[in-house]
C-alpha positions as CSV (number, residue, x, y, z in Angstrom):
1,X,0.0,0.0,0.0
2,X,1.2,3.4,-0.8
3,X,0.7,6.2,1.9
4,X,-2.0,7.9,0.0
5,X,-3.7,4.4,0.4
6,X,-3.1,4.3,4.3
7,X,-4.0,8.2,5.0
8,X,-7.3,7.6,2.9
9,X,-8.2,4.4,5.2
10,X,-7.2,5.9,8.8
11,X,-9.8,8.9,7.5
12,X,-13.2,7.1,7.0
13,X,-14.7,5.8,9.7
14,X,-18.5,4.5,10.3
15,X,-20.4,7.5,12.1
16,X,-22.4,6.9,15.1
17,X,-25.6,5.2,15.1
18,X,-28.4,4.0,17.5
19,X,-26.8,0.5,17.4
20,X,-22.8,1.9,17.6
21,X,-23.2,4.9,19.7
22,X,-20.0,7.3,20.4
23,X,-17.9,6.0,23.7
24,X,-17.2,8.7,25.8
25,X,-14.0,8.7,28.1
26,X,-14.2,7.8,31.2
27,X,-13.9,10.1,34.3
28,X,-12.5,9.7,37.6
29,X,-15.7,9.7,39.9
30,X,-16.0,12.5,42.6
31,X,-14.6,11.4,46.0
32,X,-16.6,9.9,48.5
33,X,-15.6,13.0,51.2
34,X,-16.7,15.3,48.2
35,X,-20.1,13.9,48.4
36,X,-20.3,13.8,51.6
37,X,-18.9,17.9,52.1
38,X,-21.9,18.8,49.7
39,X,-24.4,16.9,51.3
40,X,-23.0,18.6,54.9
41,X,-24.2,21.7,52.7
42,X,-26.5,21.2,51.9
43,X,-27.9,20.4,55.1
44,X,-26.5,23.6,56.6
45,X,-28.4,25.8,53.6
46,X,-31.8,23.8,54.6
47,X,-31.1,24.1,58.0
48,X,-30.7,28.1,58.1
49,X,-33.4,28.5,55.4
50,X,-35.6,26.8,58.2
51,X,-34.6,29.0,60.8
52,X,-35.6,32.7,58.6
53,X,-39.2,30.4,57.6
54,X,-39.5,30.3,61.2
55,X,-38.4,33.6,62.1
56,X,-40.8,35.1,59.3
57,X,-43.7,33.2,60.5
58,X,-43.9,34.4,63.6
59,X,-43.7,38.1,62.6
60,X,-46.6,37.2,60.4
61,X,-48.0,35.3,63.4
62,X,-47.3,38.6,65.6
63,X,-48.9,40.8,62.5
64,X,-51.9,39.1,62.5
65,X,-52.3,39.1,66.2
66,X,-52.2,43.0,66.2
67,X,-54.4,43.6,63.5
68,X,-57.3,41.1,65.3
69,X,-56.5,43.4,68.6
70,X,-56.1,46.6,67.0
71,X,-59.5,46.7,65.6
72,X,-58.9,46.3,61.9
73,X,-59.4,42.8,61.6
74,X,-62.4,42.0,58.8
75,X,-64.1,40.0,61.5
76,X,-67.6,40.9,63.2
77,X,-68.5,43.2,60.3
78,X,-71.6,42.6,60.0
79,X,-73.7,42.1,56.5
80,X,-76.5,44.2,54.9
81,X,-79.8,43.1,54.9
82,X,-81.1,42.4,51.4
83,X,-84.6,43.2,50.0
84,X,-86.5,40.6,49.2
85,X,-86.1,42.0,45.3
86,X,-82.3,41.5,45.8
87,X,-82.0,38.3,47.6
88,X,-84.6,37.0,44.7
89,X,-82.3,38.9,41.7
90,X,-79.2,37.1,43.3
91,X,-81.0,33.8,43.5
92,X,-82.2,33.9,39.6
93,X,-78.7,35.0,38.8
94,X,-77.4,32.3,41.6
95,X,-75.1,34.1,43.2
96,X,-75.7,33.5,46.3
97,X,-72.7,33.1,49.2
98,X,-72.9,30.2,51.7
């Protein structure tokens, strides 16, 4: 074989298919104490995230408490009474709140 012969051979090569897929190379898998440093993270994220959902709830907790004391809460209001035309309009159009 001449060299053009061999240069011509090392070039074609069968593209990938379904049935011959690419091989990639293999990689040196993370270290176990790697894992286990990301996980400890990950536990101290969760963990603080916790503690300002708790913190925050209980400022909405405190909120909520002044607003019923404080007089602005929606509760006690008291409704309208309807006309009999209205309660029947509301009724026909059923619209009517349980």
């Amino acid at each position: 074989m001449t060299e053009n012969e061999n240069e011509q051979e090392e070039e074609v090569s069968p593209p990938p298919s379904p049935a011959n897929p690419p091989v990639a190379e293999p990689t040196d898998p993370p270290k176990s104490t790697e894992l286990i440093d990301n996980a400890n993270n990950a536990a101290d994220r969760m963990e603080k995230a916790a503690e300002r959902l708790e913190k925050a709830n209980s400022k909405n907790e405190a909120l909520q408490v002044e607003k019923t004391l404080g007089g602005t809460a929606d509760a006690g209001q008291g409704q309208q009474e309807e006309t009999p035309a209205e309660y029947a309009k509301k009724v026909m159009a059923n619209d009517l709140k349980t």
